[in-house]
C-alpha positions as CSV (number, residue, x, y, z in Angstrom):
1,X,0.0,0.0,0.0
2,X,2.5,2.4,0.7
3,X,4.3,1.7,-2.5
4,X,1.0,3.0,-4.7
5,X,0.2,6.0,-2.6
6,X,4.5,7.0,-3.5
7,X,3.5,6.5,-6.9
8,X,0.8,8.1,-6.6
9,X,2.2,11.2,-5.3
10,X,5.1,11.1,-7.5
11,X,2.4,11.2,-10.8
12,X,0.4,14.0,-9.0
13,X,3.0,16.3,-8.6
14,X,4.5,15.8,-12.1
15,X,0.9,16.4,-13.1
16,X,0.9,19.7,-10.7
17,X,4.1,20.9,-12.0
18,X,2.9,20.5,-15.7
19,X,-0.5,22.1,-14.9
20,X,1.2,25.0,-13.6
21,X,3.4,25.6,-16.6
22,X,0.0,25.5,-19.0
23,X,-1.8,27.9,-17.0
24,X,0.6,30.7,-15.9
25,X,1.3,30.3,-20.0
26,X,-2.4,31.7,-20.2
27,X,-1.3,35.0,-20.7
28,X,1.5,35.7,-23.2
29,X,2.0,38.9,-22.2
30,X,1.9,42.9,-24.1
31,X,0.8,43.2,-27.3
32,X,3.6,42.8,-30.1
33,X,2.4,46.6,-30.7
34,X,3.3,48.1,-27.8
35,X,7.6,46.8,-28.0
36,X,6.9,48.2,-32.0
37,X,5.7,52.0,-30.5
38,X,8.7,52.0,-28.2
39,X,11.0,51.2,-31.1
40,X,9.6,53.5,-32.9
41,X,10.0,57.1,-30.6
42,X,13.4,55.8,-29.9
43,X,14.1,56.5,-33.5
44,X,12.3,59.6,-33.8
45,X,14.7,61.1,-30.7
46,X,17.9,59.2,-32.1
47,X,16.4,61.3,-35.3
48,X,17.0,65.0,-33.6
49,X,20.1,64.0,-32.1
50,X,21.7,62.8,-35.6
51,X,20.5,66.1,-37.1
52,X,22.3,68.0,-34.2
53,X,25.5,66.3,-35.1
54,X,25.4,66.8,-38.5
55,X,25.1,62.8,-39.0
56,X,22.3,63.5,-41.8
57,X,21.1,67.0,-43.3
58,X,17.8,68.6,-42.8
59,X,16.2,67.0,-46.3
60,X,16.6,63.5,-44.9
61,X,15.7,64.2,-41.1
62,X,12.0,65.1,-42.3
63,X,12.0,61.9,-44.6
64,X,13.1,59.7,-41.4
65,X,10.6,61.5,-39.4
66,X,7.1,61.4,-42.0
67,X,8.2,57.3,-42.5
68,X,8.8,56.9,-38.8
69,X,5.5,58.7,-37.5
70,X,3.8,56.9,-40.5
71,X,4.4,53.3,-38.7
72,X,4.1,55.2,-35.0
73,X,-0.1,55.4,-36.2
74,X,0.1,52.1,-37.4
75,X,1.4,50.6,-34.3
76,X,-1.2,52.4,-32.6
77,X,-3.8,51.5,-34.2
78,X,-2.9,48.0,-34.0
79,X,-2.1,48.3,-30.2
80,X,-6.2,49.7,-29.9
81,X,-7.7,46.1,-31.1
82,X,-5.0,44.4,-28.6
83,X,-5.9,45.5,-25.4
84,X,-4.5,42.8,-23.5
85,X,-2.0,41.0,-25.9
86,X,-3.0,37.6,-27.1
87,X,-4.1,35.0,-25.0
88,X,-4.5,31.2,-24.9
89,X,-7.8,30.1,-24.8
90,X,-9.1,29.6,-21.4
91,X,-10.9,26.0,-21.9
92,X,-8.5,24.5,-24.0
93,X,-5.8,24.9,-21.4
94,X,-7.8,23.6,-18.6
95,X,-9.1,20.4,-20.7
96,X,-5.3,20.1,-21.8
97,X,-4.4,20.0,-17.8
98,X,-7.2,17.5,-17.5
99,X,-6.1,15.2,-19.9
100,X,-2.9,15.3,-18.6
101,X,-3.1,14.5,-15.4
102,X,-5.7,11.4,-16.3
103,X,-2.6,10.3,-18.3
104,X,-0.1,10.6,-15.9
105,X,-2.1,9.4,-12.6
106,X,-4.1,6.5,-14.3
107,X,-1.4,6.1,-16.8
108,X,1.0,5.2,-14.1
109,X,-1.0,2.9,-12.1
110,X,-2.3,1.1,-14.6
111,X,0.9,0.6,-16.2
112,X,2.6,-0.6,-12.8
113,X,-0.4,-3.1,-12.3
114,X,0.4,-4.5,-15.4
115,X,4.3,-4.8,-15.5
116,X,4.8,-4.7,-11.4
117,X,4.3,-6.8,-8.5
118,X,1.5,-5.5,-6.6
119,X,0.6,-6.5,-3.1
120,X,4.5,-7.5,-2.8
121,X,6.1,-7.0,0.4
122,X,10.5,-6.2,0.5
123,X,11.8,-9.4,-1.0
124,X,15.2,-9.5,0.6
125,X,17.4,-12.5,-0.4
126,X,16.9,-14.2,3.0
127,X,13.0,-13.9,2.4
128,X,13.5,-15.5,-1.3
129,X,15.9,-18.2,0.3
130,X,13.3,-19.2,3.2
131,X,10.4,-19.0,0.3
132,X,11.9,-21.1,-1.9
133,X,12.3,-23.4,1.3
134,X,8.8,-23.3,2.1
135,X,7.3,-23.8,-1.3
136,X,9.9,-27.3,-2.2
137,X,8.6,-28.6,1.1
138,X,4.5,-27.9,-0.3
139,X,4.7,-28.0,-3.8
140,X,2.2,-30.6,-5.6
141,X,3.0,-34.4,-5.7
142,X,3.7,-36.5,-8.8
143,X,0.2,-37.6,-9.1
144,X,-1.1,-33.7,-8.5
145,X,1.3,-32.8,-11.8
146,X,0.2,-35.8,-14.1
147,X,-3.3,-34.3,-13.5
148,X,-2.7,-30.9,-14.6
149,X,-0.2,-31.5,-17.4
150,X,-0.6,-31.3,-20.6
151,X,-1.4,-34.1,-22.8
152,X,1.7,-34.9,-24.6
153,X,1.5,-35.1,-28.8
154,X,0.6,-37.8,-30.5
155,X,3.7,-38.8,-32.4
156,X,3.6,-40.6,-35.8
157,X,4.6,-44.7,-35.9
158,X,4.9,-46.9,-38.6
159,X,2.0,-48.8,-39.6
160,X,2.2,-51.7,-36.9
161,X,4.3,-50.4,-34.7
162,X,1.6,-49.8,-32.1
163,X,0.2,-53.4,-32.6
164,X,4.0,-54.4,-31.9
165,X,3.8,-52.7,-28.5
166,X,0.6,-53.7,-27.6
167,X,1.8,-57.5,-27.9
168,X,5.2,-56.9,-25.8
169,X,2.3,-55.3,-23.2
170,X,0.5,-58.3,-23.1
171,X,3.5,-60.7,-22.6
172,X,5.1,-58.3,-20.2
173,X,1.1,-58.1,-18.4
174,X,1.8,-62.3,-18.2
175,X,4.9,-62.2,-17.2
176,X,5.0,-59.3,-14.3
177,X,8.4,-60.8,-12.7
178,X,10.1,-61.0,-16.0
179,X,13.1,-57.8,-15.7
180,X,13.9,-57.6,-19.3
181,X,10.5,-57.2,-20.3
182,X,9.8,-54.2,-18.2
183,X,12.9,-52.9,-19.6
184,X,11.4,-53.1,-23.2
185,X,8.0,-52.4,-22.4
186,X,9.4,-48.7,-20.2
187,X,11.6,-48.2,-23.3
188,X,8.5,-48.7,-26.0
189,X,5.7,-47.0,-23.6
190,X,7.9,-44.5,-23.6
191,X,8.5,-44.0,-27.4
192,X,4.8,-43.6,-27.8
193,X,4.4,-41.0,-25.3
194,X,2.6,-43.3,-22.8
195,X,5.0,-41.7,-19.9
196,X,2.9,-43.0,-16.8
197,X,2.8,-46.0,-18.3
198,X,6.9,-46.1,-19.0
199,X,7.4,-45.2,-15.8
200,X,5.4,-47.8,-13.9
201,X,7.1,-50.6,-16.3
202,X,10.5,-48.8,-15.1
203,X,9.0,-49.2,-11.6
204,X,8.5,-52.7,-11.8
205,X,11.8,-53.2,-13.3
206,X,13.3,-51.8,-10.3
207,X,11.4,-53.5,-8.2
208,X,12.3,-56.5,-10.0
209,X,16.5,-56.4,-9.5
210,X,16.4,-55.7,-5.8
211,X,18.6,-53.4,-5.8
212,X,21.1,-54.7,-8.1
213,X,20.6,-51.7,-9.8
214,X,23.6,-48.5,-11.7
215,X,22.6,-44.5,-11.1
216,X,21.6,-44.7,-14.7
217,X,17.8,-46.4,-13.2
218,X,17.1,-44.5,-11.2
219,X,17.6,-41.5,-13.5
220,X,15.7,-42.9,-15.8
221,X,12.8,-43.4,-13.9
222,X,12.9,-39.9,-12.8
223,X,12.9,-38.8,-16.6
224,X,9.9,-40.7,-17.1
225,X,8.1,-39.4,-14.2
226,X,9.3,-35.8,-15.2
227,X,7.8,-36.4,-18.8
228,X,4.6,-37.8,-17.5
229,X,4.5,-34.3,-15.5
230,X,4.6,-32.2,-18.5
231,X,8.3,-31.2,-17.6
232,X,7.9,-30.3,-13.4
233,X,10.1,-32.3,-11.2
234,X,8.0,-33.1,-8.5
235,X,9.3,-34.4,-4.6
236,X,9.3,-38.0,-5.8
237,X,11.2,-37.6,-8.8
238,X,14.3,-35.3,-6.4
239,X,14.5,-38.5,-4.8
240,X,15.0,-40.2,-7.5
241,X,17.6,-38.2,-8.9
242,X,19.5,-37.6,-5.5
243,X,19.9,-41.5,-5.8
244,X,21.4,-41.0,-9.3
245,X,23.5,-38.5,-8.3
246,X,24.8,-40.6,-5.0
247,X,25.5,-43.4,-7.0
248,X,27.4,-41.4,-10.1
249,X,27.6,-37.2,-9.1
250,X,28.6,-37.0,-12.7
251,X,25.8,-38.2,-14.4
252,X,24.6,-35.6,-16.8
253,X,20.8,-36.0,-17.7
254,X,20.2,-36.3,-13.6
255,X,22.6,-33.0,-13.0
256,X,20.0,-31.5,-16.3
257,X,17.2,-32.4,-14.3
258,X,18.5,-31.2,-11.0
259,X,19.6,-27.9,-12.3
260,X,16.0,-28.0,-14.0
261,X,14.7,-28.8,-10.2
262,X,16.4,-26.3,-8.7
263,X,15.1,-23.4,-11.6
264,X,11.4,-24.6,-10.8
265,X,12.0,-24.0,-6.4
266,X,13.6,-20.3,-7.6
267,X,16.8,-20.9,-6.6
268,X,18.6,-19.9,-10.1
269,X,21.8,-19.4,-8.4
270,X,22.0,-23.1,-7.7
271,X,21.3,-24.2,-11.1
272,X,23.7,-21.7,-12.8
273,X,26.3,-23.5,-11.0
274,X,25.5,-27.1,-11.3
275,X,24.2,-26.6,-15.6
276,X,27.7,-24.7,-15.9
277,X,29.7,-27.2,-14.0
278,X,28.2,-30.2,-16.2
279,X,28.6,-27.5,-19.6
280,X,32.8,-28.2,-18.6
281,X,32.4,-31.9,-18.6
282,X,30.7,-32.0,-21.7
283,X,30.5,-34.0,-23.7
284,X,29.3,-31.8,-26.5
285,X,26.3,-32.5,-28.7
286,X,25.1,-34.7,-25.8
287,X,21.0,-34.5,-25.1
288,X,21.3,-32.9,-21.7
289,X,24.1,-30.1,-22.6
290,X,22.1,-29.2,-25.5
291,X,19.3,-29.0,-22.9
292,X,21.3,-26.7,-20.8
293,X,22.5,-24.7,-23.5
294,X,19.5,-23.7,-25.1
295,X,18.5,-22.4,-20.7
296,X,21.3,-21.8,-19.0
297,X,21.5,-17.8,-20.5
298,X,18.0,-17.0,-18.9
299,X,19.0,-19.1,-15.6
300,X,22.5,-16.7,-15.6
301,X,20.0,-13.6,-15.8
302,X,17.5,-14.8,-13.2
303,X,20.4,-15.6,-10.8
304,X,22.5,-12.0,-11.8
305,X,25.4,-13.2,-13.5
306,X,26.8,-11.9,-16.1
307,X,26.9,-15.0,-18.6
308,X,29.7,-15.6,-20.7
309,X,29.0,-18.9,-23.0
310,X,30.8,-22.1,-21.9
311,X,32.2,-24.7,-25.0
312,X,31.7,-28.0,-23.7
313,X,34.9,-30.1,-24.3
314,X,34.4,-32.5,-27.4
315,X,32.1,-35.8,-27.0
316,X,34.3,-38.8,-26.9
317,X,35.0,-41.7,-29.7
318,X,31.6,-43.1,-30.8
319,X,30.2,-45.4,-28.8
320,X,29.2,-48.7,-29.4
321,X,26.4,-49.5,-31.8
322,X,23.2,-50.7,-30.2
323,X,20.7,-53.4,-31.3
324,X,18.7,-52.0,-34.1
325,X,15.2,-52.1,-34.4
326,X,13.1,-53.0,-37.1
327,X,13.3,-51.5,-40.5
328,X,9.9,-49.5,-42.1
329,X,9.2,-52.5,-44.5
330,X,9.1,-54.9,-41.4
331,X,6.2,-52.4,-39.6
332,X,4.8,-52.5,-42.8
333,X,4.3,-56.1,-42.8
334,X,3.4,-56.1,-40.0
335,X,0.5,-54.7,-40.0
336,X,-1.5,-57.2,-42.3
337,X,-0.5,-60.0,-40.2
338,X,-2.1,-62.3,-37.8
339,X,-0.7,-62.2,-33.9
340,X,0.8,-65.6,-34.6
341,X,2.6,-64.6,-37.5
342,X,3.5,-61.2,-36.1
343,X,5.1,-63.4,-33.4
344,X,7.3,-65.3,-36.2
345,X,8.0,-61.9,-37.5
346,X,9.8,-60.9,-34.1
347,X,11.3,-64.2,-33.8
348,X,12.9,-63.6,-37.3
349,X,14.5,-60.2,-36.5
350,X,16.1,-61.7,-33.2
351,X,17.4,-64.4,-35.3
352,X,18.7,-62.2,-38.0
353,X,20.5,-60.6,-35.1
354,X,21.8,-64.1,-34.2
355,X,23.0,-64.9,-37.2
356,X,25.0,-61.4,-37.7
357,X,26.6,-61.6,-34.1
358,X,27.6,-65.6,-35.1
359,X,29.2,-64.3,-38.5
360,X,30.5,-60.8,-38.0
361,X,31.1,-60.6,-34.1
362,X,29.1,-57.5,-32.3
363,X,29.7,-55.8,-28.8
364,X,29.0,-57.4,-25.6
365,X,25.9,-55.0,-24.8
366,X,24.4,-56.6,-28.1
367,X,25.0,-60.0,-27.3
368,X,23.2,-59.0,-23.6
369,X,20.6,-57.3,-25.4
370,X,20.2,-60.5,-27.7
371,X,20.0,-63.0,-24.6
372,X,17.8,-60.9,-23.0
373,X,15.3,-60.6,-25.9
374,X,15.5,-64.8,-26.7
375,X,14.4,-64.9,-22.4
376,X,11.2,-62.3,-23.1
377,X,10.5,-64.8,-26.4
378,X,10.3,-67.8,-24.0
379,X,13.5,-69.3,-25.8
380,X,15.2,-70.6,-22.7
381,X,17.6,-72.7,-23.9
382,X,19.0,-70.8,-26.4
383,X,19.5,-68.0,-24.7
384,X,21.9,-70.3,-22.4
385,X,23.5,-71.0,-25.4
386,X,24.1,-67.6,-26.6
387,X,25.1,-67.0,-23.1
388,X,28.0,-69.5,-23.0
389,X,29.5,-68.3,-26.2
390,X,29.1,-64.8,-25.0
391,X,31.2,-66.2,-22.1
392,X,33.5,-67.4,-24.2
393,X,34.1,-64.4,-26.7
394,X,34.5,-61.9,-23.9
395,X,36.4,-64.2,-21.5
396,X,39.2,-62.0,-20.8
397,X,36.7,-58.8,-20.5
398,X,35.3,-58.4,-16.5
399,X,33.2,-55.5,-17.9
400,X,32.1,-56.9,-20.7
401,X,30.9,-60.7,-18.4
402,X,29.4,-58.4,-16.3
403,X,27.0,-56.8,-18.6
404,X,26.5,-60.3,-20.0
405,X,25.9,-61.7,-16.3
406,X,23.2,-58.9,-15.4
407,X,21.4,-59.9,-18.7
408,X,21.1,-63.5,-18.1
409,X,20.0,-63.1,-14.7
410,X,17.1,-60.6,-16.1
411,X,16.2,-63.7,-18.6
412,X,16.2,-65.8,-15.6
413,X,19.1,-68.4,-16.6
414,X,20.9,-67.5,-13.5
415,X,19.9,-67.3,-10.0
């Protein structure tokens, strides 16, 4: 309140001040006339005293005087009609003071109610520090957010794509302790937008693997829960990504995210300094610095600092190639055929995959990948073969058998 009536008092007296101008300005004061007669006598007396010196002759003196006295009568007659000089008219000045002040007093006001903060009290930074405390211990749950976001875009599949996932639904539906299948089925839910959906198949995953679990989980779980919310991290999903960051502080979609968090509880200042601090590590051109790039200017100017833009050191070799999926023609197919033969169809691109890694060779995430889809087909026993050649190939590679170990045990050939 005190803040509008200063403002209010500031407009008034610029409006006062103005008003005053316009209407001491009524009067412009004597008539151009009378200056002109004054002019004019002086001349007539300079006239006299030029004759006296001999300056001019007699001849001329009486021509100066008769053109002089001429424009003497003139002036005169002229000053007559002007009594009072020339004047501004009365009305028009007050309506211009009017108009005026309505434009500087409800000019100002109006334009403060638009642009300002009415209502708002000193907003010290201890007051925005305890504020932002206040509203990350009240703000609205995960299942508050889902109900007021947005629904997401329908994106555009291949013909059969969607009659793909809804079969790896139904087999993950039957098989609710199977690991790898949730993986697929959050990974695929996901891909058609179906976010609550991904997430809960990530849950069950999680669930699943009793804790024998990397950072890289729980992050994405938190992802998924953050997409379902239409892009708000909400308390459940913080705990999901302190967990990422315990287990790996370096993981760079969950430091996105956090910054992201921190951005959403107005605390900019912390999530200048963790975006700009994952910007050095880089690497470039991956998903989450391009995130951060594209925000972290507006962050720098909500926290005060005076940005200067931060190259992310170059991404790494190229890592290695993951299973493919399958080609248009194969969705195309698919989508005249009968769930049985749809079923062959999947069988067939897992076995082309089979045949390449028997022939060519392939990385040991695509071998896991390959034993873990032959255990969501069902085909037990020659996933355990696949499996012991894996073992084999990669013998001399902990990493690698560890990978290969975590598969099996998701396709349930290993206790």
């Amino acid at each position: 309140m005190v803040f509008w009536i200063l403002i209010s008092f500031v407009a008034l007296a610029m409006t006062a001040l103005l008003g005053l101008v316009l209407l001491r300005a009524h009067t412009v004061g004597e008539p151009p006339a009378a200056y002109d007669l004054r002019v004019y006598r002086q001349q007539l007396s300079d006239v006299d005293k030029d004759l006296q010196r001999g300056v001019i002759n007699q001849s001329d003196a009486q021509r100066i005087r008769t053109e002089v006295s001429r424009r003497i009568l003139a002036a005169d007659a002229q000053l007559q009609k002007q009594s009072s000089g020339s004047t501004q008219p009365k009305t028009v000045s007050r309506l211009t003071v009017a108009l005026t002040a309505a434009l500087l007093i409800g000019g100002t006001l109006i334009l403060y109610r638009l642009l300002g903060a009415p209502g708002y009290v000193d907003m010290s930074l201890a007051s925005r520090i305890q504020a932002a405390e206040i509203y990350a211990q009240t703000r609205p749950d995960q299942a508050e957010a889902e109900s007021k976001a947005p629904a997401p875009p329908n994106p555009e599949f291949e013909p059969g794509y969607t009659d793909l996932v809804a079969q790896l639904r139904q087999t993950a539906g039957e098989r609710p302790n199977d690991a790898q299948g949730q993986a697929l089925l959050a990974q695929h839910e996901a891909n058609l937008g179906n976010f609550i959906a991904a997430y809960k198949a990530k849950e069950n995953y999680i669930r699943i693997m009793s804790g024998d679990l990397e950072a890289q989980d729980y992050g994405e779980l938190a992802e998924l829960m953050i997409m379902a919310a239409g892009g708000y991290v909400s308390p459940e999903a913080e705990a999901l990504l302190d967990d990422t960051l315990g287990l790996d502080p370096q993981n760079g979609p969950a430091r996105y995210y956090y910054g992201l968090l921190q951005g959403q509880l107005n605390r900019p200042d912390i999530a200048y300094r963790v975006w700009a601090d994952t910007l050095r590590q880089g690497p470039k051109g991956a998903p989450w610095i391009n995130g951060i790039e594209a925000q972290i200017e507006e962050m720098a100017f909500r926290a005060g600092v005076d940005y200067s833009p931060i190259t992310p050191p170059a991404a790494p070799d190229a890592a290695a190639p993951v299973l493919a999926g399958p080609s248009a023609e194969d969705l195309s197919a698919a989508q005249e055929m009968s769930p049985q033969d749809r079923q062959e169809m999947i069988q067939g691109m897992v076995a082309r995959l089979s045949d390449r890694l028997a022939t060519e060779g392939g990385t040991a995430p695509e071998w896991a990948q390959l034993i873990g889809a032959l255990g969501v087909l069902g085909q037990t026993d020659r996933a355990k073969a696949i499996y012991a050649e894996a073992k084999t190939r990669f013998a001399e590679d902990n990493e690698a058998l560890a990978g290969l170990k975590a598969a099996a045990q998701q396709a349930g050939l290993t206790p």
